[in-house]
N, C-alpha and C positions, 0 to 999 in steps of 0.2 A: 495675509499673503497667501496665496495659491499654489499648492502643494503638487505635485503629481504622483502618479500613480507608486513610481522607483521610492520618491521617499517616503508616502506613508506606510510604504512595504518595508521600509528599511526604522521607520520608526517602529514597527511592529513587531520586527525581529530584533531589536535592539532589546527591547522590553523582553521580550521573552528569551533572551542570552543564544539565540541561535546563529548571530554573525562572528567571521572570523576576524582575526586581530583589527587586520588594514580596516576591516566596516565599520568595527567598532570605535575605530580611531577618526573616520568621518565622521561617525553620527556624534560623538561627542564633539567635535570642531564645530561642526554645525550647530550645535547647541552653546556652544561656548559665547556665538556669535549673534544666534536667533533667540530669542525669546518665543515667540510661535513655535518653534519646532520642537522647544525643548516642553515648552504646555503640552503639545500632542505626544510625546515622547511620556510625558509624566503620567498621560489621557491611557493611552494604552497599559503602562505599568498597572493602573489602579484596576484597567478591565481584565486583564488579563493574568492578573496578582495572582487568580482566585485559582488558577492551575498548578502553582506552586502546590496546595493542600491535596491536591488530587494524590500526588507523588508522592512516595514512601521513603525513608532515609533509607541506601545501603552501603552497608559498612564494607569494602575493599577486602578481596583476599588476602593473607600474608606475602603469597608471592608476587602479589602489584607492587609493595611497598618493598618488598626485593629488588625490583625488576626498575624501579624509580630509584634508589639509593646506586644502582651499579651505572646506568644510566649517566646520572648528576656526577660522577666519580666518588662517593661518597661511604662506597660497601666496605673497605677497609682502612686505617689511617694511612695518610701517605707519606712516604720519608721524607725528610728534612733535605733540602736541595743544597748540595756540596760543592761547591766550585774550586775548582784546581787552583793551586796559589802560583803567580807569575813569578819567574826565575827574575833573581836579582840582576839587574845591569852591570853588564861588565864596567871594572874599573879603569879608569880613563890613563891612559902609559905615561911615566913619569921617569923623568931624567934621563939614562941612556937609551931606555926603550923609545923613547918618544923622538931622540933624536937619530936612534936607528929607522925609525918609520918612516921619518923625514928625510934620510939620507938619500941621495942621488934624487928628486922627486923634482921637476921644472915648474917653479911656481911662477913663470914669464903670464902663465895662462890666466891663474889669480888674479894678476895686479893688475891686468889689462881686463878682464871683468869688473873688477872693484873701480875702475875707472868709468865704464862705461856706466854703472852703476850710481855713481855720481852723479851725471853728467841727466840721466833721464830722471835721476831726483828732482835736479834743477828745474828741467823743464816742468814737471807734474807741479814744481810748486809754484815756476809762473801762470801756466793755465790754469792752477787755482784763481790766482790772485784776479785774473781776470775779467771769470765767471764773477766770481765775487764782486766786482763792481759791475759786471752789466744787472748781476740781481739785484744789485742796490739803487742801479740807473735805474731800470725799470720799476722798484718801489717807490721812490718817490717821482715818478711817471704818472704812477696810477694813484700815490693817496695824495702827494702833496705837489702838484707842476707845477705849483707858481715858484719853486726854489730851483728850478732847471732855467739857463739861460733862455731869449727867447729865439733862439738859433733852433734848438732842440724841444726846447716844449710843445708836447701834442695837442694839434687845434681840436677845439671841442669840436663834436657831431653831435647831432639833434637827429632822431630817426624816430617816426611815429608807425607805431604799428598798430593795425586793427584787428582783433581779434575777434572771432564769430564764435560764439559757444553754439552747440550741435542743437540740435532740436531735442528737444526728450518726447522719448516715443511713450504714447498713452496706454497706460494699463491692462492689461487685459482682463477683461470681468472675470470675476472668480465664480467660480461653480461648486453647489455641494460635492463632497466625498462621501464615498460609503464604502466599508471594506466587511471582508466576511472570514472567517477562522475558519476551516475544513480539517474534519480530525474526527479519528473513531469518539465513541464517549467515554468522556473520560482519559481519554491517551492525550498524547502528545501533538501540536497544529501539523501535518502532515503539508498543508498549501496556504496561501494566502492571496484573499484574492481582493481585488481594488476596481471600485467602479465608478466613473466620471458622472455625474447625472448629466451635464449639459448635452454630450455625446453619448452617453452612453455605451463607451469602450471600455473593456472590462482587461486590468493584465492580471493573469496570474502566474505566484510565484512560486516554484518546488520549495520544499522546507525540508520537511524531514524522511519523505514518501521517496521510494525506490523502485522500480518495475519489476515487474519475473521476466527470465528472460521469455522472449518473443510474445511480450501482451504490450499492450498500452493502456495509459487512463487514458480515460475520457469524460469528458466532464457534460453535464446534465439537468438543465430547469426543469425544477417540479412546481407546477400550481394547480389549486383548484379549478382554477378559471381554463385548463389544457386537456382536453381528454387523453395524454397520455406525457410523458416526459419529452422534453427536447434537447435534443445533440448542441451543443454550443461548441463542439470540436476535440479535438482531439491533444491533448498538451503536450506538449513537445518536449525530448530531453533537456531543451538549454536553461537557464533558471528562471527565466523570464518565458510567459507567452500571452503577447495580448492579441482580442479579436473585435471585430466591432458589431460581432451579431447581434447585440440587445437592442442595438436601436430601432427591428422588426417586432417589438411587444411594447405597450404603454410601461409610463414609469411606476405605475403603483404593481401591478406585475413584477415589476423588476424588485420594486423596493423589498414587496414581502414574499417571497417567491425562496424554494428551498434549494439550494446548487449542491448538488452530489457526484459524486467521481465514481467511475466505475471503472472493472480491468477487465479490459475487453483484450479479441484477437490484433494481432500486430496491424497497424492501421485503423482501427477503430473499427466499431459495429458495420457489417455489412446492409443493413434493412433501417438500419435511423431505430432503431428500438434493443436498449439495455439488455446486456445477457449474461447480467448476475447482480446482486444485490448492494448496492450503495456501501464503497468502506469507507469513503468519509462523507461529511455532511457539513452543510453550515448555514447560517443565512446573513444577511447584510445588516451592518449596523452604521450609523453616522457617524464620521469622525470629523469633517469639515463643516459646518451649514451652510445654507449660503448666503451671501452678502445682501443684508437688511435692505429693503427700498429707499431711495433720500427723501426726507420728509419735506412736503411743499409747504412753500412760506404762504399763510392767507391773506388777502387784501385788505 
């Protein structure tokens, strides 16, 4: 199956624990469902394992673990929750009181309620009984008609319907992947970045890299084969940015070629030429191949 760019960015950072909850919660659905994605998901874990060892254990201040206890509600024991006890019901008037309550009191209004009360029982429990046999007429309507006279049995219908199933639209050929880790050495991936080979569009994705105010990265092919580095643009605040500059250099260029970022003036280099020293670096490696030739049958 044929990956793009968003997921093997997202399989990349899954592996390296830099997405939040809701990402986290795709990429493991997505694997729940794929086999493929959880292989390249497993594919990254193994490449990128090896940045765990970089990282030193640190042990928490005591006031983090303050400051997470008060948090949680947890900083001190909390009282026992007491609920008010309900007053007793008053007792119900018995003999004179009762009959004082009742004295002078016109209950013409009761009995003509109690009547009418009656009266719409009745009906409720004819239009029961009624429902009740159309449900029944209609059950044995539909399982069994030949027990309904033939006044009321439903004549059979015969309706043929022709169904068309859609065309299934054909594959699109799959193209290698190649993505590249941009990060001081040693530190932590700063961008990630994902390139098509068939097209060679490249997106890349912020990770853990933040600007100073009023600079911008920008990002930068290095090869031998260039007398000097080249501007592939400028990366935009949003987490995503793709461009489709590569497609102006052949693939082996692209494939082995070193991409570096740099923090230039707001809007990028004025003169197309770096003006300050590479802080992250990375180069491209395969994470997709691409799909084997079909082998011809011989005569």
């Amino acid at each position: 199956m044929a990956y793009s760019e968003d997921h093997i960015a997202l399989a990349a950072e899954y592996a390296l624990g830099t997405l939040d909850a809701d990402e986290r919660a795709q990429v493991e659905a997505m694997m729940s469902v794929d086999k493929d994605f959880t292989a390249m998901v497993e594919s990254w874990e193994f490449r990128l394992g090896v940045l765990n060892q970089m990282v030193g254990s640190v042990e928490p201040r005591p006031e983090v673990w303050d400051r997470i206890k008060v948090a949680i509600g947890v900083s001190e024991p909390q009282a026992p929750l007491v609920l008010p006890e309900a007053p007793p019901p008053p007792a119900p008037p018995v003999g004179s009181e009762f009959a004082a309550l009742t004295a002078g009191v016109d209950t013409s209004n009761v009995i003509r309620l109690s009547r009418q009360a009656r009266r719409w029982r009745n009906i409720a429990s004819f239009t029961t009984a009624i429902a009740a046999a159309l449900v029944a007429l209609l059950a044995v309507g539909a399982y069994q008609p030949d027990l309904l006279p033939d006044a009321i049995r439903p004549k059979p219908r015969t309706q043929v319907v022709e169904v068309k199933a859609p065309p299934t639209p054909a594959p699109a050929p799959a193209s290698a992947q190649y993505v590249a880790v941009l990060q001081k050495e040693g530190g932590a991936p700063a961008f990630i970045m994902t390139v098509d080979a068939a097209t060679k569009n490249f997106t890349i994705r912020k990770v853990g890299a933040e600007p100073e105010p009023g600079k911008s990265f920008e990002l930068w092919l290095i090869s031998d084969k260039l007398p000097k580095p080249r501007s592939l643009g400028v990366i935009g605040n949003a987490d995503f940015t793709a461009r489709p500059v590569l497609s102006a250099y052949d693939t082996d260029l692209v494939n082995n070629a070193t991409y570096a970022v740099t923090i230039e003036q707001a809007g990028g280099s004025p003169d197309g030429n770096p003006h300050s020293a590479p802080v992250y670096t990375g180069k491209l490696v395969e994470t997709v191949p691409p799909p084997a030739p079909a082998a011809t049958k011989g005569r």
